[in-house]
N, C-alpha and C positions, 0 to 999 in steps of 0.2 A: 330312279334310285330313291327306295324310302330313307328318310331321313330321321330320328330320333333325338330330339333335346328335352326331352321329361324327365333327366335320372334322378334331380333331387325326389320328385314323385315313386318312382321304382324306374331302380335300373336295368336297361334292353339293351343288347340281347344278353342272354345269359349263355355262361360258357355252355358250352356243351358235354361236358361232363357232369355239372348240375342236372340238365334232364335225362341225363344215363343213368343217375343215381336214384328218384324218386322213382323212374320209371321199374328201376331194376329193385327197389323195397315193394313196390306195389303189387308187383307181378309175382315172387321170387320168397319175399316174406311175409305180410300184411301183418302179421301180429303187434299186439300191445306192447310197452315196454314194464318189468316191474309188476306183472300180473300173472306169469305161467311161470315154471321149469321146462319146459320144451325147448327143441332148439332155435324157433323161430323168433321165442319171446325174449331170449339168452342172449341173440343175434341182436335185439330189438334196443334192449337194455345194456348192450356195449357202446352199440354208434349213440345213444345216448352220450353215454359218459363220455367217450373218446371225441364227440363234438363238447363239451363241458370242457375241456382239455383243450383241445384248440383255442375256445374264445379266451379263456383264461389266459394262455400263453398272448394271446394277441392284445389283451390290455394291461396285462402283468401283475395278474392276479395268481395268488397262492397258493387260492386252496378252489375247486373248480367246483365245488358242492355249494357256494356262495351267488354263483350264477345259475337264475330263476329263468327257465322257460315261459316267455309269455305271448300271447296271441301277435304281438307287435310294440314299436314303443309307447303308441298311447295307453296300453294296457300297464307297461312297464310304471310307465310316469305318476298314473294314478294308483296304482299297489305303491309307491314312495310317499306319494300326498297326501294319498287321503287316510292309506296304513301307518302311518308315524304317529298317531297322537294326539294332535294338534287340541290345544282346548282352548275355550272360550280369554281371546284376549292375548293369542299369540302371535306374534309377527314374524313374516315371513318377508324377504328380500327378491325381487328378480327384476327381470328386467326389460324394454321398449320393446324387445324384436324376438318376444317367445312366441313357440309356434299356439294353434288352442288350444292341443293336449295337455299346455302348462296351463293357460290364461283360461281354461274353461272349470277345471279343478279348482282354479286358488277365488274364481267367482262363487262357485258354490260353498267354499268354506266361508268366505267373506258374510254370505246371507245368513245359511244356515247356523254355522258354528262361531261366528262372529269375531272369525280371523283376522288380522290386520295385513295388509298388503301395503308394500310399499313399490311402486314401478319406478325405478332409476330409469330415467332418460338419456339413450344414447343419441349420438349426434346424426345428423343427416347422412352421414356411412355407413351407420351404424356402429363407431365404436364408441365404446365403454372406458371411462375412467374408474379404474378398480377403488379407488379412495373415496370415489361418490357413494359406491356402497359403505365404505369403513362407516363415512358418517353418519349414514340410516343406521347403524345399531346398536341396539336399547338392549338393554337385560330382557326385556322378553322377546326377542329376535332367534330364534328357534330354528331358521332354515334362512337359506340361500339357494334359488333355483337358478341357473342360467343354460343358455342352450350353446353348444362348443360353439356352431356355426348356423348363420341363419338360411334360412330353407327360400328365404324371400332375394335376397342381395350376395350372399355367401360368407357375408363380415363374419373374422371368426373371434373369436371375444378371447381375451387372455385369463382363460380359465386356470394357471398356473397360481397368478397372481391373485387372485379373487381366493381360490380354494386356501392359500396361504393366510387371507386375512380371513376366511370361517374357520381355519385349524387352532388359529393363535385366540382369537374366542370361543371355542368349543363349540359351534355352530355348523347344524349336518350340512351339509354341502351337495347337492343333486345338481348332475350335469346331464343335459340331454345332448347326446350326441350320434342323433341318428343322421346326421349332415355328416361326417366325419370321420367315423370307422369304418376304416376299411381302403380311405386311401387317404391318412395323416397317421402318421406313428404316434400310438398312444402309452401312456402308464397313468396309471391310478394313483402311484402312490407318489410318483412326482406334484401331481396337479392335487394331492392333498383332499381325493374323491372319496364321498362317504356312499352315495349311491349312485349306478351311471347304468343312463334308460339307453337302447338301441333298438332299431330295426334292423331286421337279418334279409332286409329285402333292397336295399338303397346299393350303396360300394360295397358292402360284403357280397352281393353278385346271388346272395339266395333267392328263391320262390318268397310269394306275399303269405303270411300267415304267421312267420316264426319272428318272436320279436325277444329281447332280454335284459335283464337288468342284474346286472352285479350290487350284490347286498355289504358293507364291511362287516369286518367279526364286531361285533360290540352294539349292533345297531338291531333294534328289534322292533318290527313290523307286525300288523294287525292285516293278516289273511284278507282278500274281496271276497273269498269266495270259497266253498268248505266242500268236500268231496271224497272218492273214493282217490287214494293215493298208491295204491299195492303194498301201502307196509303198514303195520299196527292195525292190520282189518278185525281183530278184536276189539281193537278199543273203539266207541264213538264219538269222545272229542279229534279232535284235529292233531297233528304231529305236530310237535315243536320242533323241530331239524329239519335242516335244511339238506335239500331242496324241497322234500315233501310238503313243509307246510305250506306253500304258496303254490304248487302245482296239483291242484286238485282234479281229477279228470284226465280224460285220454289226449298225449300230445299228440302235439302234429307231427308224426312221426317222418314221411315222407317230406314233409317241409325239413325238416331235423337234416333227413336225408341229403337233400337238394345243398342246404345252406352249409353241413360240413364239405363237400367239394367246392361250394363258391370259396368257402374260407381259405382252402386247401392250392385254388386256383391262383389266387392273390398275394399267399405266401411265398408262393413259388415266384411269382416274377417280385415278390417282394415292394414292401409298399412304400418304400424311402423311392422307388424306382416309378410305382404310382404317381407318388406326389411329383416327382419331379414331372413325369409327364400331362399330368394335368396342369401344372403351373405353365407348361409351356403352351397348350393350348390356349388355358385361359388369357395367357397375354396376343395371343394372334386373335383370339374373341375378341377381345378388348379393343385392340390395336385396328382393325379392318371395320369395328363397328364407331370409333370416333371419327372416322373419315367420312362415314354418312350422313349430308344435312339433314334437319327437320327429325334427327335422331336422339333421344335424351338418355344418357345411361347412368343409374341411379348404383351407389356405393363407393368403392374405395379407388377405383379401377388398379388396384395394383395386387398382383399374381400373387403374393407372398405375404396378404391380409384377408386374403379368402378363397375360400375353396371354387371349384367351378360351373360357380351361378354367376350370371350377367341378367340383371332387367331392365328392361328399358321399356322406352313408348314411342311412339312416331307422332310429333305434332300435328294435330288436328284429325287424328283416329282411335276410335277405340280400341281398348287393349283387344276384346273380343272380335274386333273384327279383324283386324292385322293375324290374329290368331287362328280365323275361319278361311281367310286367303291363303295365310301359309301352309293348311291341312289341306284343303281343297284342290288350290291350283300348282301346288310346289312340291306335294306329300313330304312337306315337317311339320312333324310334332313338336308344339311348345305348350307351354301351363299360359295361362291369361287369368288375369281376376285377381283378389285379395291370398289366395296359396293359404287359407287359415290361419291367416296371422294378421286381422285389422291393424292390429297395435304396429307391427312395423310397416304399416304403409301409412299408419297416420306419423312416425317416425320420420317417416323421408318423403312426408307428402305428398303418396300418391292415392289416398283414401277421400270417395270412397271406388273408384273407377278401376285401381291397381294399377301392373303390370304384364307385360311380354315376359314371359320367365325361359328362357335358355339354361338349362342345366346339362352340361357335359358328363360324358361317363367314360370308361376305359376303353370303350369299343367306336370311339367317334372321330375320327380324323380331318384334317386340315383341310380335306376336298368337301366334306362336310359344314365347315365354315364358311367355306369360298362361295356353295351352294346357296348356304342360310342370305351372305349380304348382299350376293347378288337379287336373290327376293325379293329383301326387303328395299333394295335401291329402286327395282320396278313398282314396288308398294308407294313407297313415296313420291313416285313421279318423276 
């Protein structure tokens, strides 16, 4: 039996109605969206919107023309970072345990534009005291990035309270939270979000390729990237409306495809129904991996402070190698290494060597666990 623990990486398998869906645009429609009157492209430019519609109802947003199609989160992230503005001498807020689609963006403004960063250090959990931020901010404090939940450990950061203190000083608020839609109930306007990056390939259960970012009203962005849109093809400046001005070029329509059925899948069993069952693996993760000697497990080990990531290491092995035993002689898949986040393994001390990364997904069950420790109990000796 193959075994899969990569979901924070993309989640396996995907329902089956996902590949009914791309396979059935590909074959059935293939057209543009927003570029014909035909009925393919009519077809093309509904499931558009009506996936627009779904994501919006799933983080509780109002108006669904505010949510930007983009290649994935990291595309997301930087169309918020690096499209905002920023000019020489402004400070920006985030924090120990972002992934490098945050920490790779706010390094090139750092050089180039001569941004100021400040990294709040969270604790060997990874969690975050929201007041640590208050006290980093200066009148020039311009943004607050943090990520819902980390991709390394699962700590999930109290984005409610943080957003609360960027709302009360007029400070944008960007939350990545490609760890966590799709199985933690979300709203925006609770958590007091001004922009929020995801992947449409992780718990939302879609295909790799489709990724997105919800814009708020009032907040205006500077395009990456300029192109044909299907609307205003008289004019040669860019659109200012939204969605056009940030979707330049042909989407991924099949992805589009794919990822309104994962959405559709998810809603259906309902994700308060997710969470709760991922909370209860991750405690049987937890619980069957403190029983193994020579086993170290790095974070909060508690079900209802993070999502379901577990990393750990086995004393006196490489993460890499624990990780080529368990593909090899056991067929599980796990992540090994730094997961593109140095900063939270220099966090919790496991930089620069990493971790074992175990990420659970909707589709992994308890015999799947049972498999994993007995492994690594022969691993260890």
């Amino acid at each position: 039996m193959s075994i899969y623990f990569d979901n924070a990486s993309t989640s396996y398998p995907k329902p089956e109605c996902v590949f009914e869906a791309m396979k059935y645009y590909c074959k059935n429609i293939g057209a543009n969206a927003g570029r014909s009157a035909h009925r393919r492209s009519v077809y093309a430019s509904k499931l558009v919107f009506e996936t627009r519609e779904s994501i919006a109802g799933l983080i509780g947003a109002k108006d669904s023309s505010r949510i930007i199609f983009t290649q994935n989160a990291t595309e997301a992230l930087n169309l918020s970072i690096l499209g905002c503005g920023l000019k020489r001498g402004d400070h920006i807020i985030t924090s120990s345990i972002e992934h490098n689609s945050v920490m790779r963006p706010l390094k090139f403004l750092e050089k180039e534009r001569k941004i100021l960063v400040d990294i709040i250090k969270c604790d060997k959990n990874g969690l975050l005291d929201p007041s640590d931020i208050k006290s980093k901010i200066t009148k020039k404090t311009k943004f607050i990035i943090i990520n819902h939940a980390s991709n390394v450990i699962g700590t999930v950061l109290p984005i409610g309270a943080i957003g609360q203190i960027a709302h009360s000083h007029n400070i944008l608020f960007l939350v990545d939270a490609a760890q966590t839609i799709g199985c933690m109930p979300f709203d925006i306007d609770e958590n007091h979000i001004d922009l929020l990056a995801f992947s449409g390939h992780k718990a939302l259960l879609g295909p790799q390729g489709v990724g997105c970012l919800y814009i708020r009203e009032g907040i205006d962005l500077n395009p990456l990237k300029f192109g044909g849109t299907g609307s205003y093809s008289e004019f040669e400046m860019q659109p200012d409306f939204l969605p056009d001005r940030f979707e330049s070029g042909t989407l991924n329509l099949p992805g589009i495809s794919g990822l309104k059925k994962g959405i559709e899948f998810i809603k259906e069993k309902r994700i308060i129904n997710i969470q709760k069952q991922m909370h209860a693996l991750t405690d049987e993760l937890i619980n069957r991996l403190s029983k193994i000697e020579k086993l170290i497990i790095y974070g909060t080990r508690d079900k209802t402070l993070q999502t379901g990531i577990v990393s750990l290491n086995l004393n006196g092995k490489e993460p890499s190698e624990v990780g080529k035993v368990l593909d090899n002689e056991y067929d599980i898949a796990v992540r090994v290494g730094l997961h593109c986040s140095p900063q939270t393994h220099k966090t919790i001390g496991t930089f620069p060597k990493g971790t074992v990364r175990i990420s659970l997904g909707l589709f992994n069950t308890t015999e799947h666990i049972d498999r994993l420790c007995e492994a690594l109990c022969q691993i260890t000796g």
